[in-house]
C-alpha positions as CSV (number, residue, x, y, z in Angstrom):
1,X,53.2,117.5,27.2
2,X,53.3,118.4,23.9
3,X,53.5,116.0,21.3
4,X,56.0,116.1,18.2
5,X,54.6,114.5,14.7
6,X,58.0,115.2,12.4
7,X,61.3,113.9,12.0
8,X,62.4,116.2,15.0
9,X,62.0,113.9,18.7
10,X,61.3,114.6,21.8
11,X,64.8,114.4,23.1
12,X,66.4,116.8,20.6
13,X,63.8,119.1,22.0
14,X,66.2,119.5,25.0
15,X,69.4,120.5,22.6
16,X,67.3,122.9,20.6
17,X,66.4,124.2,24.2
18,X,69.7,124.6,25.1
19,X,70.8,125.3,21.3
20,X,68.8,128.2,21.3
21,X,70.4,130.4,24.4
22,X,73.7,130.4,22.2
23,X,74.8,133.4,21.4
24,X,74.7,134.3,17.8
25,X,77.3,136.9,15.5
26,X,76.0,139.3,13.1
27,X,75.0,138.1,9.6
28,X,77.4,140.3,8.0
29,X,80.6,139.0,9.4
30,X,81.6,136.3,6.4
31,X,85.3,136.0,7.4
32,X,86.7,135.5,10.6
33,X,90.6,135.0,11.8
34,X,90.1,132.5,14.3
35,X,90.5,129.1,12.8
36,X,87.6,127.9,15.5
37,X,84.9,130.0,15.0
38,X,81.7,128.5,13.1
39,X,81.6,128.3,9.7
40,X,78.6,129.8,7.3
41,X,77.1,126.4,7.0
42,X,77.2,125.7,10.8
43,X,75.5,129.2,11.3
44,X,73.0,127.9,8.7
45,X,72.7,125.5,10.6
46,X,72.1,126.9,13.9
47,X,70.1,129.4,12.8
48,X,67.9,126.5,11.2
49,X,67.8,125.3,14.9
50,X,67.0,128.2,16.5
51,X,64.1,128.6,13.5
52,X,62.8,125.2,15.2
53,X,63.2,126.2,18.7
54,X,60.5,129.3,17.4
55,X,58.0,127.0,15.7
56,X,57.2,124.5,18.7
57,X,56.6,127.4,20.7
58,X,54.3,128.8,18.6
59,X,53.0,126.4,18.0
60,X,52.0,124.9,21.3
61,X,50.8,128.9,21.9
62,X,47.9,128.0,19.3
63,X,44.2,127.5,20.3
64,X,43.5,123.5,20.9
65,X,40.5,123.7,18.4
66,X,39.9,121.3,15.8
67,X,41.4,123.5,13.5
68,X,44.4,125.1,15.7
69,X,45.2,121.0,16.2
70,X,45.5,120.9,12.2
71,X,47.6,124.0,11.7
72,X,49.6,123.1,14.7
73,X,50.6,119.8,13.5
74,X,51.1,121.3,9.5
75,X,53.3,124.3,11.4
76,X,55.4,121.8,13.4
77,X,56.1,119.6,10.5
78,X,57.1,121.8,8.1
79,X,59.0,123.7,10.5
80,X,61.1,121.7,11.9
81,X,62.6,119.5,9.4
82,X,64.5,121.8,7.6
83,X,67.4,121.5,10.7
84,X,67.4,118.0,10.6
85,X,66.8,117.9,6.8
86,X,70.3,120.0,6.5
87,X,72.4,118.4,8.7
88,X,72.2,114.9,7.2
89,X,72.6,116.7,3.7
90,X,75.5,118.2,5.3
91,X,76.4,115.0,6.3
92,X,77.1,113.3,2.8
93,X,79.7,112.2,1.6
94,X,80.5,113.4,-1.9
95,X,78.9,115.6,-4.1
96,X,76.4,112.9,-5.5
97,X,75.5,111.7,-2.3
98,X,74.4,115.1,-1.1
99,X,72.3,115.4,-4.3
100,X,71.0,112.1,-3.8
101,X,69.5,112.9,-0.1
């Protein structure tokens, strides 16, 4: 089992699992029509998501050596908390508040 040492838990592992299977549009499309499609910040966001998805994988594909523990645990902590990180800065409530956090 592998083991998680960030802000990111074990069960949000299973929605950046199934987070990661969604389908994603191209970069370049900015505006869209439809009223429910995903905004640039929520694509951020998901793509921030996805990003995390990546890191556990690789790094639960490094060696277990003393040294591929270390990098492992440095890889997985920096690399997952910029999801979380956003969506509670996304979360604030006014302009100072989001500076605040």
């Amino acid at each position: 089992m592998l083991r998680v040492r960030s802000t990111l838990r074990l069960r949000d592992l299973t929605y950046l699992e199934t987070t990661s299977h969604m389908k994603t549009e191209s970069a370049g499309n900015y505006q869209s029509d439809d009223k429910n499609s995903p905004s640039l910040a929520d694509k951020l966001e998901e793509r921030l998501i996805d990003f995390a998805v990546r890191i556990v994988r690789l790094s639960a594909s490094v060696p277990r050596t003393a040294a591929g523990k270390h990098i492992a645990g440095q890889i997985l902590r920096s690399g997952t908390s910029p999801a979380p990180n956003y969506g509670e800065e996304r979360g604030a409530e006014s302009h100072a508040g989001f500076v605040h956090k």
